[in-house]
Structures are given as structure tokens and as C-alpha cells.
C-alpha positions in Angstrom: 120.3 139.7 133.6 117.1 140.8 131.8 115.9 139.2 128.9 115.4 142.9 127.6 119.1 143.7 127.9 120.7 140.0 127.1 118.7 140.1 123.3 119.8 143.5 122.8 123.7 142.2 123.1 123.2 138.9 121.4 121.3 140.8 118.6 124.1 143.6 118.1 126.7 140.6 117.2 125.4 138.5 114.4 128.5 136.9 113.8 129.3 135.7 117.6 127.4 132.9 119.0 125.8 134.0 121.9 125.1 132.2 125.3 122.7 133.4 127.9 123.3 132.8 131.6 120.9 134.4 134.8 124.5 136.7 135.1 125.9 137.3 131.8 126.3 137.0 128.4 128.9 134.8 126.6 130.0 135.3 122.9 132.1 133.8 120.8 133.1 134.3 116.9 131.3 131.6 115.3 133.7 131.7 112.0 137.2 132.1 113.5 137.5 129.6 116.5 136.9 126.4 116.4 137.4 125.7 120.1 134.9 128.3 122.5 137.1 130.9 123.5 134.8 133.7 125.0 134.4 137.0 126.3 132.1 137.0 129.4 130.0 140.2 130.0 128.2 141.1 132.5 126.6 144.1 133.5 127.9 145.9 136.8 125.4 147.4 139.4 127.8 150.8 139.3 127.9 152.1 135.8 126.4 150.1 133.3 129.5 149.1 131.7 130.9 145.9 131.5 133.3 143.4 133.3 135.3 141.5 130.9 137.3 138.0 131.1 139.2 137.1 128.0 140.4 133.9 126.4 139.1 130.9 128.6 137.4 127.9 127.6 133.9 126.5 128.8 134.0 122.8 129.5 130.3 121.0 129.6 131.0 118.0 132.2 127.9 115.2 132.9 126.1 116.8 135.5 125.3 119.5 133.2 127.2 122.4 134.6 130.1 124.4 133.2 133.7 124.5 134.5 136.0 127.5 133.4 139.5 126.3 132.7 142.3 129.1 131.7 143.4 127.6 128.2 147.0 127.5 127.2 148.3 130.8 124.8 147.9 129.9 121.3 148.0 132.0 117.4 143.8 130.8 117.6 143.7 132.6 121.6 145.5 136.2 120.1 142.9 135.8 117.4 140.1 135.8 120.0 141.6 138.4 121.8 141.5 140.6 119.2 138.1 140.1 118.2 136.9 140.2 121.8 138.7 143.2 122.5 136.8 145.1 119.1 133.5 143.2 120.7 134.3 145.1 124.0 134.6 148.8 122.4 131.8 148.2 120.3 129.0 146.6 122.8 130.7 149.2 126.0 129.6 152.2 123.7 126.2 150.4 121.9 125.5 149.7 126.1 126.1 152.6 127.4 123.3 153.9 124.2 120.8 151.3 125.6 120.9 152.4 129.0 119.9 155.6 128.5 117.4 154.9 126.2 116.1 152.7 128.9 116.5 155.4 131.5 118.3 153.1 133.8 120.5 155.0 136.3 124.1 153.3 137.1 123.0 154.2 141.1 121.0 151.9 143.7 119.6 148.4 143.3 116.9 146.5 141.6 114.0 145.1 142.9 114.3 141.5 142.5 111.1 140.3 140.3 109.8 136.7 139.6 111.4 135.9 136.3 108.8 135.5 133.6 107.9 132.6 131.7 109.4 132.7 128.1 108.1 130.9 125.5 108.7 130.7 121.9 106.7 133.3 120.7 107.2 136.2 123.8 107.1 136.8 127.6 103.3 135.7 128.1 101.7 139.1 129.2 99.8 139.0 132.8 98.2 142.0 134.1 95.6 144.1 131.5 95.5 140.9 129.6 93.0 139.0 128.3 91.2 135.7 126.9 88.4 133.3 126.5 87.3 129.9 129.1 87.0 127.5 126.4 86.5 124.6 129.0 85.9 121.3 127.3 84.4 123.0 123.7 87.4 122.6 122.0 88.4 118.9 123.3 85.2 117.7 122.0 85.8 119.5 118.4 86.6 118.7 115.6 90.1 120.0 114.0 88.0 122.6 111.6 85.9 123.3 114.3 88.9 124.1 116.3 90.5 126.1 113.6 87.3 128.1 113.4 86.6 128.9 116.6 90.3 130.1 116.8 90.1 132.3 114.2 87.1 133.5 115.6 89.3 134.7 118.9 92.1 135.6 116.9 90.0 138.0 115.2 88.6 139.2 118.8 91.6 140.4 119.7 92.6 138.2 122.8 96.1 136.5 124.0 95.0 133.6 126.1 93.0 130.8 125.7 91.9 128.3 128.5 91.1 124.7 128.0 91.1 121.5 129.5 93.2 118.7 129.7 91.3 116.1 131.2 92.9 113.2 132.6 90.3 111.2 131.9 90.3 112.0 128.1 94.2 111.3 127.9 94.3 108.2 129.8 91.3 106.4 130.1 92.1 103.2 129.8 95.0 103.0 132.6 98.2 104.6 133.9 100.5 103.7 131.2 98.8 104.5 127.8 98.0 107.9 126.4 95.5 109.6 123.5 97.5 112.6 122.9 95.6 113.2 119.5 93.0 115.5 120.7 95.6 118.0 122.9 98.3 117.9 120.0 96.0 119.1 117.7 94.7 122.0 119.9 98.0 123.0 121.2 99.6 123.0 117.0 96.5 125.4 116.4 97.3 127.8 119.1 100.2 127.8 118.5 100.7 128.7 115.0 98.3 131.8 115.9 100.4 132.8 119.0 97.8 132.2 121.6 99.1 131.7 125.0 97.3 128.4 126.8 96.3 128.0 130.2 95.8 124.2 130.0 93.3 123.2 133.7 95.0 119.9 134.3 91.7 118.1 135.2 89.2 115.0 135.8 89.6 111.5 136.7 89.5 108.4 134.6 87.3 105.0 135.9 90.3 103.6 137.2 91.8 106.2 139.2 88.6 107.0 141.3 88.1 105.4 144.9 85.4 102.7 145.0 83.2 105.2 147.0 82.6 107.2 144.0 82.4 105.7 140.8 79.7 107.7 139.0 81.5 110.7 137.6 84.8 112.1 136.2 84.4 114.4 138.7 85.1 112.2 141.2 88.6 113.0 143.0 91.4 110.7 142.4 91.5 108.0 144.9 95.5 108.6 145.1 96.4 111.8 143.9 100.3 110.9 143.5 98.3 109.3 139.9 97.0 112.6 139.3 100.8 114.1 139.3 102.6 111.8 137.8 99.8 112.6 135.0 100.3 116.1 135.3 104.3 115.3 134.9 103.9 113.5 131.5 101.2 116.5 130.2 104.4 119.0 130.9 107.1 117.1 129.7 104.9 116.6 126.5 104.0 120.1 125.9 106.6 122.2 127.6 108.8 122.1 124.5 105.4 123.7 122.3 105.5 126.7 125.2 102.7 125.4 127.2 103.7 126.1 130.6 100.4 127.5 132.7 98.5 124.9 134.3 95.7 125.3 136.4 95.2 122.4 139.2 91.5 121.2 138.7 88.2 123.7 137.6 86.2 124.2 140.8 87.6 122.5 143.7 85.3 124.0 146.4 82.0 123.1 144.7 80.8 119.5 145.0 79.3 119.4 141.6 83.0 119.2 140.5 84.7 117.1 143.6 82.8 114.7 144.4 81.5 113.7 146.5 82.0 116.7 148.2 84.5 119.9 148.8 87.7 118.3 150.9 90.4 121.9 150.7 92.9 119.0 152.6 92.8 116.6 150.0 92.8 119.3 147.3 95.9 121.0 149.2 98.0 117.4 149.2 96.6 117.0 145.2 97.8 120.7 145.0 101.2 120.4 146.1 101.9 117.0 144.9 101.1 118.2 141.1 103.4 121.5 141.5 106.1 119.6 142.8 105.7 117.6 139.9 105.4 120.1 137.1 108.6 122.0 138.5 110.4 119.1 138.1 109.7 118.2 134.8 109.5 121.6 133.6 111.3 124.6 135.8 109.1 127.4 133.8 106.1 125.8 134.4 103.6 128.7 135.7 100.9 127.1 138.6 97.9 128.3 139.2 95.0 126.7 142.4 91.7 125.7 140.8 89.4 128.7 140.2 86.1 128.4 142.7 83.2 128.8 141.6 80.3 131.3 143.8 79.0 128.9 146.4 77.8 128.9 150.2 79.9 127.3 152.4 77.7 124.1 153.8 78.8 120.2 154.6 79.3 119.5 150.9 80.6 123.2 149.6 83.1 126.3 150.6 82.7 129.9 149.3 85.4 131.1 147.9 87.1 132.9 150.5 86.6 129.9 153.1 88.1 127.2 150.5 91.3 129.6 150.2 91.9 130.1 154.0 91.3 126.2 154.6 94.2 125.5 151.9 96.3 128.2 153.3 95.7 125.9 156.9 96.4 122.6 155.3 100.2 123.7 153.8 99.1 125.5 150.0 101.8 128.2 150.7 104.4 128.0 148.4 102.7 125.7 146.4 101.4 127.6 143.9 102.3 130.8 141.5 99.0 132.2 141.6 95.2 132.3 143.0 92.7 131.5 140.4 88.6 132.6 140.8 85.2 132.3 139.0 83.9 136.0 140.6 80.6 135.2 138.5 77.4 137.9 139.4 75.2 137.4 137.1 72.3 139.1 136.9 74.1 141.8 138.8 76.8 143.7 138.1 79.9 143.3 139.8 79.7 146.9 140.6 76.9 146.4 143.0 77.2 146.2 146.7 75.9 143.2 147.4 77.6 139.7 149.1 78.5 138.5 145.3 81.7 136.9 144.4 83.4 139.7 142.5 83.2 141.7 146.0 84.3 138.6 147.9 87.1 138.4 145.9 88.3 141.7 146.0 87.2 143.6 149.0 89.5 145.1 151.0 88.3 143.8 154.7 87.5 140.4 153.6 88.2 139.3 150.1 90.2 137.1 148.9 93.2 139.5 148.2 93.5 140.1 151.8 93.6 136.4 152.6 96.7 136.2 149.9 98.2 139.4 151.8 97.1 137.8 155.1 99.5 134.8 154.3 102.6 136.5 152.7 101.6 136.1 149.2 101.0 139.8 148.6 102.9 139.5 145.2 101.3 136.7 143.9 98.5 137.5 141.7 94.4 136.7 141.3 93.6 135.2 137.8 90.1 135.5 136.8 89.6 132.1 134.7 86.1 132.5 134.4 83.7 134.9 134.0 80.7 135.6 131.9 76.7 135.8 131.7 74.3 133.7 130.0 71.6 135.6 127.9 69.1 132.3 127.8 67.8 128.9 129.4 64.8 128.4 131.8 63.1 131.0 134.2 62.9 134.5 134.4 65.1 136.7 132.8 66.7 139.9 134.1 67.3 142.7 131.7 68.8 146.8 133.0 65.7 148.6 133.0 64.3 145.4 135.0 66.3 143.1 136.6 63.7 141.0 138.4 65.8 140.0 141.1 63.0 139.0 143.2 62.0 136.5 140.5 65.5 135.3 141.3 66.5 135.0 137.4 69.7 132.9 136.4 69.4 134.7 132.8 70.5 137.9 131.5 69.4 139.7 128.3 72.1 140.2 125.7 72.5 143.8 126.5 72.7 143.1 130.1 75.4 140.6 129.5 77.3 143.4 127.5 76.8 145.7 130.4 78.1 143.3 132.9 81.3 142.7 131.3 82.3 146.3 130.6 81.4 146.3 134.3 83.8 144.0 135.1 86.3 144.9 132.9 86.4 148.2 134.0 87.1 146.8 137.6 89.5 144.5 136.7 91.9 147.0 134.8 91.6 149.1 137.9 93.3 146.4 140.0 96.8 146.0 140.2 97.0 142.7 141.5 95.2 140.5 138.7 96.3 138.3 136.5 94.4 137.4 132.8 91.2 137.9 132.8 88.9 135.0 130.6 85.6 135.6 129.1 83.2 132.5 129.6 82.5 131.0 126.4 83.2 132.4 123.2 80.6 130.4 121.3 76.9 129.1 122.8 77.4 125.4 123.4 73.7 124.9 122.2 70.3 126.7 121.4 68.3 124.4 123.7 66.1 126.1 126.5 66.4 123.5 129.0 69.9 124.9 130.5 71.4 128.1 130.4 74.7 126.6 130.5 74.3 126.8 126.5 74.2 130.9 126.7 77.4 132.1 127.9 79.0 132.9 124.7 80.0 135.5 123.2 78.8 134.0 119.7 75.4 132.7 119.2 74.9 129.0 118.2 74.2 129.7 114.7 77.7 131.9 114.3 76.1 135.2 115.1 77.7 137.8 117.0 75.9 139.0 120.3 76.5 143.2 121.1 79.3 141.2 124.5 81.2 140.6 121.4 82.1 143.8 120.0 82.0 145.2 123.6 84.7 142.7 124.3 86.9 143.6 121.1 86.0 146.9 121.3 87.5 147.1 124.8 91.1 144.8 123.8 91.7 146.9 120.8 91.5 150.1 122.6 93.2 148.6 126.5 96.0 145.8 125.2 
């Protein structure tokens, strides 16, 4: 039964207390009975009316399920009769209203559909949607810092933010003791101002990493079975606060962030241990693979498109809800021809998409988790009327970077197969000239809008 159709019903009947099933809808006066005597509706595939059992009783045993037991006649059964059988008239005709406004026909079948991930606020929207790659900016803040920089998105328009939780942040210490402080604060603020999260579940603490390779958080686990059980108590935490998409690690394929080097087999078992965790502890949990970030396949690293077959090869499939990717192109736009990621990730003879469709997952969808520009940091800089690529810049002008993402956003609304797509950063992390990591935002250090910004609210207001 659709959520659509079930809230319609339970809405109509203020006065009957309303239980929601996968097949129907169960109601029952809330003033008159004191035991649960019920009428159970259901939609039929033929004409959109309804088939209707009177006066039994719903038992709740141990194991959770429900047992229907035919209840001995009684003054208190007539009396929910009665009222059931006024229910029936009035929610057979209010249907029958609904289905037409709905312009659903009585004839054929529906296509079955994934069921969507509710959460407290609304179904989280998918396709044409859109956020900001907040990374680790908001973990290291402040709580008015946070606050701000919410606001600050709030007021841009998106839906979705993306953050990390990093393991190493939450238990640092060992495997049984948490510091929750810094995620409940960050998950409260979202979620007072509706934002959806897509929490990367991230990082490894000292104690977790293999003896090979102790420099780094972003060393890989030495036992990833850690990693899910961590992943387990972050859900079972949060999942009651409507944080239910989780992306497995930021960057698996690129050294720089599994270290020592790429390993898609020991990413696939991390993979697939952490899902089955996270479905267990929470069945609407929503998991995505780590995005990859634009790289060259070598002995240390694998492009996109070769990290995705590889965990295809080493058991991903059905291990995952979705395909996550960093299609970054700076200084060109993804509109250009060239061997960039956006093109790698979409092209119809190669791409990405047609390793998913390859591999049965044609209805599984490609979220773009990051992508941005940075408009500063060392070397040359490209700009439209000279890009410069033979100086082989890794920074863009502001009005390039505005250019790019209207670029990419026109692209991505085109595609049918995409999940969110996030915006990396909303704010410079610095003003520094050493890195251009500190110029991907769409705010400048000092709280200054860049023209990206109003391209980017421009383009929600007029598109969500």
C-alpha cells in the first residue's frame, strides 16, 4: 500500500486509530472500544474499492507478529460493527474520490518500486535534488558555527547535507566507549531545519589500524568486522532522529584515502560487512559505495570505472542501494569531450552507468557526493576566455567555477538515473594560498558570497 494512499485514509478518520501494514490499513474507534476490534481495508487490484473483515481482534505475541483470532459476539462487537460499517460507506466513497483525483485506473498492475525511506519530516527526495559536501567542516565546528553555516544552506535553498562520521572521532580510544557529543549536536541542528543527512561512515582510530600502517586515519581497518560493528551502533543511535543514508568510506579507490593503497577486495568484504550490518540494526537504512575520486589506475590507485568493475568481481552486488562518485573536472567543464570523470561516469559505451547496467543494477541510481571547483591556491589559474590548460592549472576563477556548475547541473537534471547531487564546500575552509583545498566553497572565508552561490540558489529555487 502506498504511503500516499495509507495517510489519505488514516487522515479522513480522526477519531479511529489507525495502523499501517505493507497490505492494508487497520482502524479502530479510539473512544468506544476498549479491546481492538477493527475493520481491515485493503485496496483491491480490480476497482479501487475495498475488502472488508469485521469484528476480529489483533493479538501482539513475543516474536513480534500479529495473530488474528475471531472474538466471541458481544453488545461492545455490534458497537464496532456499526461504526465500521459507517467507516466503510464513508472511506468506499471518499476512495473512490482519491482515485480519480489520482488518475489511477482499477485495470492492470503496478510496477513494483523500491519502497522509499520515510523519515520524520518526509519521503527524502532523490532524483532533481540537491545539497552541499560538508566533509569534516562541520565535525570540527563549533555549535554556533554549525548553526550558522546551516542557516547559511537553509537559506540556499538545498535538502541534503553530507558529513562525516568518522570512526576515529567517535571512538578513539577503543571499541567500547563513544564521544557522541559532536554528531548529536549536528544531527539536532539538521534536524530541526529539515535537512536530510547523508552521514559517510568513515576513518580509522589508532587502535583499529594494522601494524603495517600506523601513520594515518586513513589507514584501512585492520579487521573490518570493527568497522561494522561501528557502523551498527552509529545506526542504532541515529536511526530514531531519521538519519538513515550512509555512505561506506570517502574515496576508496585513491590511496591518499586507503592507505596504503587502493585494495576494491578489501573494500568489497568492508562493503558488505557494514550493509549487512546497518540492515540489521536499521531495515530503512539507505547504502550507498564510497564516492571515487578522478584518478589513474596504477599499483597504488583505480579510476573510477576500474574500482567499480573490480567490486562488482569481488561480490558488491546486492550489497549496496546505490553508486556514489566524485565526477570532478575542474578547469574544464563537464561538457567537454575530453577523458574527464564526468564523461567516465556517464558515457554511454563505457561509463560507469553501463557497468551498473552491465551487472543488473540498471535501477539502482549514481549519487554525485561531490563536486565543485576551487577559485584559489598555488599555480596557474584558468579563467573562460583563457583556460590555460597547457599550464595545467588546478584553479579556476570565480566565474569559471560558476560556469562549471551550471554546466554540471544542467547535465545532471538531464539524467534520469542520478541520485542527489552535492556541491563541494559551501564555505572556503581557509584564505591561505598554499592549497587550493581552502577554495571550493561556495562562500568566501570572510562570509562573502562568490557569483557559484547565487548560480546555485538561483538554479534550486527555479528546478526543486
Amino acid at each position: 500500500m502506498t504511503p500516499l494512499f495509507s495517510d489519505y485514509v488514516c487522515n479522513i478518520f480522526a477519531r479511529y486509530q489507525c495502523i499501517i501494514t505493507d497490505d492494508f490499513v487497520l482502524l479502530y474507534h479510539r473512544y468506544m472500544l476498549k479491546s481492538m476490534d477493527v475493520a481491515v481495508l485493503s485496496p483491491t487490484g480490480s476497482s479501487g474499492y475495498m475488502n472488508i473483515k469485521l469484528g476480529f481482534q489483533l493479538k501482539k505475541h513475543n516474536n513480534s507478529s500479529f495473530r488474528i483470532k475471531k472474538r466471541k459476539a458481544s453488545f461492545s462487537k455490534l458497537i464496532a460493527i456499526i461504526f465500521s460499517i459507517i467507516a466503510v460507506v464513508l472511506i468506499s466513497i471518499s476512495t473512490a474520490l482519491f482515485l480519480k483525483l489520482q488518475g489511477i485506473s482499477g485495470q492492470g498492475t503496478a510496477t513494483p518500486q523500491t519502497p522509499p525511506v520515510i523519515t520524520g519530516d518526509s519521503v527524502a527526495p532523490i532524483h532533481n535534488s540537491y545539497g552541499i559536501a560538508a566533509g569534516s567542516s562541520l565535525t570540527s565546528a563549533d555549535s554556533p558555527t554549525i548553526n550558522t553555516k546551516l542557516d547559511g544552506m537553509v537559506a540556499l535553498g538545498i535538502k541534503w547535507v553530507r558529513v562525516d562520521f568518522d570512526w576515529s572521532a567517535i571512538q578513539p580510544d577503543n571499541e567500547s566507549s563513544f564521544d557522541w557529543s559532536q554528531y548529536d549536536t549536528i544531527v539536532a541542528a539538521a534536524k530541526q531545519r529539515h535537512l536530510y543527512l547523508l552521514g559517510i561512515l568513515t576513518y580509522t582510530p589508532d587502535w583499529a589500524r594494522p601494524s603495517s600502517c600506523k601513520q594515518d586515519n586513513k589507514c584501512a581497518p585492520a579487521d573490518s568486522r570493527q568497522f561494522a560493528a561501528f557502523a551498527s551502533a552509529v545506526a542504532a543511535r541515529y536511526a530514531s532522529k531519521d538519519v538513515h543514508y550512509w555512505e561506506i568510506w570517502n574515496e576508496p579507490n585513491n590511496p591518499s584515502f586507503w592507505q596504503p593503497k587502493a585494495d576494491p577486495a578489501g573494500y568489497t568484504q568492508l562493503l558488505k560487512r557494514t550493509y549487512t550490518a546497518l540492515k540489521q540494526q536499521d531495515s530503512s537504512s539507505f547504502v550507498i559505495t564510497g564516492g571515487p575520486s578522478p584518478q589513474a589506475t596504477t599499483s597504488n590507485s583505480y579510476a573510477p570505472i576500474d574500482f567499480l568493475n573490480a567490486v562488482y568481481k569481488d561480490g558488491a552486488k546486492g550489497y549496496f542501494d546505490a553508486v556514489a562518485d566524485h565526477p570532478y573536472t575542474f578547469p574544464l567543464s563537464p561538457t567537454s569531450t575530453a577523458d574527464h570523470a564526468w564523461n567516465q561516469m556517464a558515457s554511454t559505451n563505457l561509463g560507469m552507468r553501463q557497468v551498473m547496467v552491465k551487472n543488473g543494477d540498471s535501477n539502482k541510481k549514481i549519487w554525485i557526493t561531490e563536486f565543485g571547483a576551487p577559485t584559489g591556491g598555488p599555480g596557474p589559474v584558468s579563467t573562460i576566455s583563457n583556460p590555460n590548460l597547457d599550464q595545467h592549472p588546478y584553479v579556476v576563477d570565480e566565474a569559471l567555477q560558476s560556469k562549471i556548475m551550471t554546466d554540471a547541473l544542467t547535465l545532471y537534471k538531464s539524467y534520469d538515473w542520478t541520485g542527489p547531487f552535492f556541491w563541494y564546500s559551501y564555505q572556503d575552509a581557509g584564505n591561505t594560498q598554499d592549497t587550493n583545498e581552502n577554495f571550493f566553497g561556495l562562500v568566501r572565508y570572510d562570509g562573502t558570497k562568490k557569483p557559484a552561490y547565487d548560480t546555485y540558489k538561483s538554479w534550486m529555487s527555479a528546478n526543486q
